[in-house]
Kinemage of the C-alpha trace (Angstrom):
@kinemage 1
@onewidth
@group {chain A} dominant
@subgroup {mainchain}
@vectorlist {calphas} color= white
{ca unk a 1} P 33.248 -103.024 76.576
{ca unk a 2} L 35.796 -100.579 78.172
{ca unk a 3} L 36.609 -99.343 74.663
{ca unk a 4} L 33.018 -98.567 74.258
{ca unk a 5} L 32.084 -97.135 77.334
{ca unk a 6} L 35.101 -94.544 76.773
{ca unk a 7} L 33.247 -94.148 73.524
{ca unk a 8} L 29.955 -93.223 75.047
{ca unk a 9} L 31.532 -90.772 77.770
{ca unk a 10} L 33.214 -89.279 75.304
{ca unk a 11} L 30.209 -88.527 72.862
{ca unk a 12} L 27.875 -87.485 75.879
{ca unk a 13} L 30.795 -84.494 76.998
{ca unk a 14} L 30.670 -83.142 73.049
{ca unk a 15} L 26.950 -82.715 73.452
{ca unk a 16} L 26.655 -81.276 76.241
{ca unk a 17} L 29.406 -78.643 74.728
{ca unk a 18} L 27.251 -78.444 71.656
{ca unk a 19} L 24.476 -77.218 74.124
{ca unk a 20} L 26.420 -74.829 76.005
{ca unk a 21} L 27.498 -73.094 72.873
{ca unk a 22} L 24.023 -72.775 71.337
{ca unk a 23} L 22.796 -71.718 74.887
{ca unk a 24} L 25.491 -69.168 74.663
{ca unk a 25} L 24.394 -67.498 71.300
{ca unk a 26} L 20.731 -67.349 72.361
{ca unk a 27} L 21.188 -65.180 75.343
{ca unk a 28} L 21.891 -60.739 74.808
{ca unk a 29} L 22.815 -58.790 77.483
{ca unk a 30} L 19.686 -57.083 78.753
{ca unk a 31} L 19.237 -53.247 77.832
{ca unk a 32} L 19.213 -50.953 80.878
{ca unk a 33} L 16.123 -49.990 82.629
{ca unk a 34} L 14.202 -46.897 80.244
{ca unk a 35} L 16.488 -47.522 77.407
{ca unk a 36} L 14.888 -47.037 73.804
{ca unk a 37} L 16.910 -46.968 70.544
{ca unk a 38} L 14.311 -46.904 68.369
{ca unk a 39} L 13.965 -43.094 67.050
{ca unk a 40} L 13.551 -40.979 64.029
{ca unk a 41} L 14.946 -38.140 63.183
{ca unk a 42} L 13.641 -36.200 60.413
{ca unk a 43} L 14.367 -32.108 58.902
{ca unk a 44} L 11.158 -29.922 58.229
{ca unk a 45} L 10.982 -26.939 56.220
{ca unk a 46} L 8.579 -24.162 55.952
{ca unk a 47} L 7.999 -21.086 53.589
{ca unk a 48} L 5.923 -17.698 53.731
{ca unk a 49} L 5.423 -15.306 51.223
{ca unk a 50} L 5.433 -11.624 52.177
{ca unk a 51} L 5.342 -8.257 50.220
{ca unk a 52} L 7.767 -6.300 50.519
{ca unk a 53} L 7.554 -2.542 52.241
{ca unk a 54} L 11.020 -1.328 51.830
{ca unk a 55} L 12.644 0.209 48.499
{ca unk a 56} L 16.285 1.136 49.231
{ca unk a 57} L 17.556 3.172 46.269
{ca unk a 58} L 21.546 3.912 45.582
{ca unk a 59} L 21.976 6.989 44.139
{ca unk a 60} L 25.191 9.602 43.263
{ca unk a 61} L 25.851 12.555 41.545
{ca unk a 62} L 29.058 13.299 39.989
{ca unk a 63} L 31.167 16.350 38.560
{ca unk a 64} L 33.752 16.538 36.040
{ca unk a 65} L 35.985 20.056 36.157
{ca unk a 66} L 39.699 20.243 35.478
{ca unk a 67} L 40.598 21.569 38.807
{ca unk a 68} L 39.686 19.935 41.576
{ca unk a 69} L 37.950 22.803 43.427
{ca unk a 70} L 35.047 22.917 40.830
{ca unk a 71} L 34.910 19.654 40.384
{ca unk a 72} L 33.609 19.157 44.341
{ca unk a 73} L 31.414 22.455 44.742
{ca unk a 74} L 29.827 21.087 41.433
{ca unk a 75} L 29.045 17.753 42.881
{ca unk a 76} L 28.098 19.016 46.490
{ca unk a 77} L 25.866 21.443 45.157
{ca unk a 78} L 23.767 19.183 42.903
{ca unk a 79} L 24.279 16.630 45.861
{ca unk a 80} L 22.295 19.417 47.967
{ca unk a 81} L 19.823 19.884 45.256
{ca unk a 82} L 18.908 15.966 45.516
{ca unk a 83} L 18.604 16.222 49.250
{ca unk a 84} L 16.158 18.778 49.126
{ca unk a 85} L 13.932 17.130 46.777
{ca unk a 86} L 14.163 14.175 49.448
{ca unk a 87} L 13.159 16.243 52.126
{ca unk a 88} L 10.622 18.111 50.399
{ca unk a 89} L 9.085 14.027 48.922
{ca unk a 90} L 8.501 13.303 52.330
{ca unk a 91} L 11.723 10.797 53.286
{ca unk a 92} L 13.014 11.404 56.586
{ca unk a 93} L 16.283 12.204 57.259
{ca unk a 94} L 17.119 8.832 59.247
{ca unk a 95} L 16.730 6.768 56.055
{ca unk a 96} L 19.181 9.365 54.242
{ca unk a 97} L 22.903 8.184 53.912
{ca unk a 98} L 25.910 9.274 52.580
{ca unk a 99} L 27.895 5.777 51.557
{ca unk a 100} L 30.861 7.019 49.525
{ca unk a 101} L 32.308 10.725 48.467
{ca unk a 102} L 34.927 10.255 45.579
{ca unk a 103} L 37.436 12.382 43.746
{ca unk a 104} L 39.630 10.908 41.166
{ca unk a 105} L 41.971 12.371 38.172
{ca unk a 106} L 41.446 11.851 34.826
{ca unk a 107} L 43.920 11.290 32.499
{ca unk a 108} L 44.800 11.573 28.549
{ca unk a 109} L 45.823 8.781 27.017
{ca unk a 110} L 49.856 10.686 27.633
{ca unk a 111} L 48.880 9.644 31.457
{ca unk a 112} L 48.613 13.822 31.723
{ca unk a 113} L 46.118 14.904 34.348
{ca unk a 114} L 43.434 16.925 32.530
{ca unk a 115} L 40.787 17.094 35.241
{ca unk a 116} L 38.984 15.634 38.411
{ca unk a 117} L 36.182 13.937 38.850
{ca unk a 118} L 33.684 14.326 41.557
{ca unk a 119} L 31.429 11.443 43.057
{ca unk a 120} L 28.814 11.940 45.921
{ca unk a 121} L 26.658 8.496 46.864
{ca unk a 122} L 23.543 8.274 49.034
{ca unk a 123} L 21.196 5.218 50.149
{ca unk a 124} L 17.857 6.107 50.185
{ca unk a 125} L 15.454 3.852 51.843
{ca unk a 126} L 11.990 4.705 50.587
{ca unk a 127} L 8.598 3.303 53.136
{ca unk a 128} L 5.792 4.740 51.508
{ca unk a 129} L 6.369 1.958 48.201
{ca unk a 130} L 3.266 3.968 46.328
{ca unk a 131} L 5.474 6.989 46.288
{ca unk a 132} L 8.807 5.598 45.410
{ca unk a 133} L 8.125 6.049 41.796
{ca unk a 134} L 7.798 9.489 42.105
{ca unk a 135} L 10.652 10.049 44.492
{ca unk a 136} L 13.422 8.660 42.058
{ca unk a 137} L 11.909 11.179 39.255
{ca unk a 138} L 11.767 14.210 41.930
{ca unk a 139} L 15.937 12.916 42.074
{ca unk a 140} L 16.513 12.908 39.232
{ca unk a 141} L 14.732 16.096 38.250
{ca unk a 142} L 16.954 17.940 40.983
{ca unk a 143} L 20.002 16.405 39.924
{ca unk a 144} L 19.781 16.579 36.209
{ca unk a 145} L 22.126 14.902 34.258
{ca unk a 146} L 24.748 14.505 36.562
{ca unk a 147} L 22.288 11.629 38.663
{ca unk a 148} L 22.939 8.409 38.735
{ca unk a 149} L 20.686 5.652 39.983
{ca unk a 150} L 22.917 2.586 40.715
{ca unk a 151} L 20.578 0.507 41.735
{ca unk a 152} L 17.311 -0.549 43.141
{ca unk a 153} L 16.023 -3.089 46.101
{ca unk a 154} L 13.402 -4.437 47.516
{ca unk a 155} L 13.419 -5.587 51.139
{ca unk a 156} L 10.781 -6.438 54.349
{ca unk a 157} L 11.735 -4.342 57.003
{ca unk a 158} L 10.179 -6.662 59.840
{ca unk a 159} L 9.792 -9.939 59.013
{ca unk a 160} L 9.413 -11.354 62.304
{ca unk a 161} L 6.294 -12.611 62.075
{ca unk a 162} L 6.749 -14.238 58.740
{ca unk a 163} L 9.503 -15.942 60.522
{ca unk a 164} L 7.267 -17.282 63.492
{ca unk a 165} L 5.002 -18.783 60.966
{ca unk a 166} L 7.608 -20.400 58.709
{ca unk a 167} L 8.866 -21.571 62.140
{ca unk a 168} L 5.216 -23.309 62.539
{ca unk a 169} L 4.869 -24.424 59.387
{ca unk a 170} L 8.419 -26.194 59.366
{ca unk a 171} L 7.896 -28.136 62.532
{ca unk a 172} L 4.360 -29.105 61.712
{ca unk a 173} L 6.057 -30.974 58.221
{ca unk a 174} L 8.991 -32.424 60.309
{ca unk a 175} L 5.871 -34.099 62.567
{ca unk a 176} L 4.238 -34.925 59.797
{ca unk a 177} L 7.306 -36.903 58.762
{ca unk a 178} L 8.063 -38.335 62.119
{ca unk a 179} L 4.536 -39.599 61.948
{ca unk a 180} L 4.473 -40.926 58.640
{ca unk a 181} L 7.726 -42.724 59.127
{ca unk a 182} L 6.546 -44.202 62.285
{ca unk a 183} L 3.278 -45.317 60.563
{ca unk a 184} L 5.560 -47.150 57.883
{ca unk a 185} L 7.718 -49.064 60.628
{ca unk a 186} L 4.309 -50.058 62.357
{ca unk a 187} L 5.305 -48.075 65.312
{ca unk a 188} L 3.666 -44.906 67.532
{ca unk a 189} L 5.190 -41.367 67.470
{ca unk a 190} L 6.591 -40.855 71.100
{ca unk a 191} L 7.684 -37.638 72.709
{ca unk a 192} L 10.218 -34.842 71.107
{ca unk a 193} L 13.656 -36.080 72.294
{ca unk a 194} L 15.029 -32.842 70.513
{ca unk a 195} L 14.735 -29.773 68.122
{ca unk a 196} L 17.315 -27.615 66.608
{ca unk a 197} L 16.336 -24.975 64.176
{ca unk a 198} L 17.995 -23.051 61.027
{ca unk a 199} L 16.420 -20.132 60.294
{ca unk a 200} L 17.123 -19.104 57.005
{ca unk a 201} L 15.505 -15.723 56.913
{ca unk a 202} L 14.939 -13.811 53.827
{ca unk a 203} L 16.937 -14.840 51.131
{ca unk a 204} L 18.971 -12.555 49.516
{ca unk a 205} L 17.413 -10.110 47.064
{ca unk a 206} L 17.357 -10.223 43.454
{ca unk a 207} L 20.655 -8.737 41.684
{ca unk a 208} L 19.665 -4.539 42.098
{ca unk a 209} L 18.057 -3.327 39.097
{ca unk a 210} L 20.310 -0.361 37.007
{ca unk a 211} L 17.926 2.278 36.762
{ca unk a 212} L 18.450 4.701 33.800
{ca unk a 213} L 21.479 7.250 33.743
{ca unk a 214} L 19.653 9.844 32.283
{ca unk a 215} L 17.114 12.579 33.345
{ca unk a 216} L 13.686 10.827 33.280
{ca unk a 217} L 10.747 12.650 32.134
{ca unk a 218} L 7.938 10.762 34.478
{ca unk a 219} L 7.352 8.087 37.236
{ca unk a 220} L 9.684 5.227 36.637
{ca unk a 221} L 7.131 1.902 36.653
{ca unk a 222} L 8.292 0.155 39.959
{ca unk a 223} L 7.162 -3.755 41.005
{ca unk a 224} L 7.789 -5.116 44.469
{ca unk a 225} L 6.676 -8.273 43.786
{ca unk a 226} L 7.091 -11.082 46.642
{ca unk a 227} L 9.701 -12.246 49.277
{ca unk a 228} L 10.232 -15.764 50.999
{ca unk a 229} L 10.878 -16.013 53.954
{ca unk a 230} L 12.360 -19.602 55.153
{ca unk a 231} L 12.552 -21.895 58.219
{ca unk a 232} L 14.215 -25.160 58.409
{ca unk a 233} L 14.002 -27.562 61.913
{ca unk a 234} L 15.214 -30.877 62.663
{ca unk a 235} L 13.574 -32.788 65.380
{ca unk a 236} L 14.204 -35.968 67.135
{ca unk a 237} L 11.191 -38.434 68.253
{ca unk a 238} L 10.649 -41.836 70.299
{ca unk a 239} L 9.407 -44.609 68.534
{ca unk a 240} L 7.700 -46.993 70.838
């Protein structure tokens, strides 16, 4: 009977560890008062179309003389020509810039010096987009053959209030996310525990179009086509 009552003692102790342990697992450590994990975070994006109302033109005339003197009052006077035909098109001065004056050697092939080359550049930004045709012939017409038209662009001078709509736009489809997500989890769409923003603007334009290197005898045909202007948010929300 001792034997067995040490037996007994001994099998009541192991349960009542067995309980302690399994008492021990059930418990967690209470979350502080106002604490709530449960969020969803979630990036929005939004797009607006705008036309553009901006045509910047780069344009340059250039001179070829074998002395270097020639070679510059040749390209500064056809340089002048194409700024009066600017100012007489209507373009104000402000949107007139000179953006590089060159004058390089040319060689033979016996690396001999056999002339100079002149090189006058000029941005033109052009407002009026229903005249813009004419103003690149009116440049070329002044220049004559020594114009060249680098390049054309098309830009939105103030696109502020596309961006403020993209803006809208982009956190109206990050709630919409929130709230679908929230639906899915069989939760309810809390208050905005954050919002950062990255505006992306315009995006760059189109490679520049080469415009012909000759003397053109009418309007060049000129398309401004659209822009997009882009907004992307992120935003944080409760879930509750």
């Amino acid at each position: 009977m001792p034997i067995a009552g040490r037996r007994v003692v001994v099998a009541l102790a192991a349960m009542g560890t067995a309980a302690a342990v399994l008492t021990g697992c059930d418990s967690a450590p209470a979350s502080p008062a106002g604490a709530n994990p449960r969020q969803v975070t979630v990036v929005g994006t939004g797009d607006v179309k705008g036309v553009p109302d901006t045509l910047t033109a780069d344009v340059s005339v250039e001179a070829a003389a074998t002395d270097v003197t020639t070679a510059m009052n040749q390209a500064n006077d056809r340089q002048n020509s194409v700024l009066n035909a600017l100012n007489a098109s209507g373009i104000d001065p402000n949107d007139i810039a000179t953006t590089q004056v060159s004058l390089q050697p040319q060689y033979s092939d016996s690396s001999v010096i056999t002339g100079y080359r002149a090189s006058n550049s000029l941005q033109i930004k052009i407002r009026k987009l229903d005249t813009a045709s004419q103003v690149l012939a009116n440049v070329v017409s002044a220049g004559g053959d020594a114009t060249r038209i680098n390049s054309v662009s098309y830009s939105i001078e103030d696109d502020s209030k596309l961006v403020t709509d993209a803006r809208a736009r982009a956190f109206g489809d990050a709630k919409q996310r929130a709230e679908q997500y929230a639906q899915l989890s069989g939760l309810s769409l809390g208050k905005v525990i954050s919002i950062s923003e990255a505006p992306g603007g315009t995006p760059p334009p189109p490679p520049p179009m080469p415009m012909p290197r000759g003397a053109m005898a009418s309007s060049v045909p000129l398309a401004p086509g659209q822009q997009t202007v882009s907004f992307s948010v992120t935003a944080v929300w409760e879930l509750s």
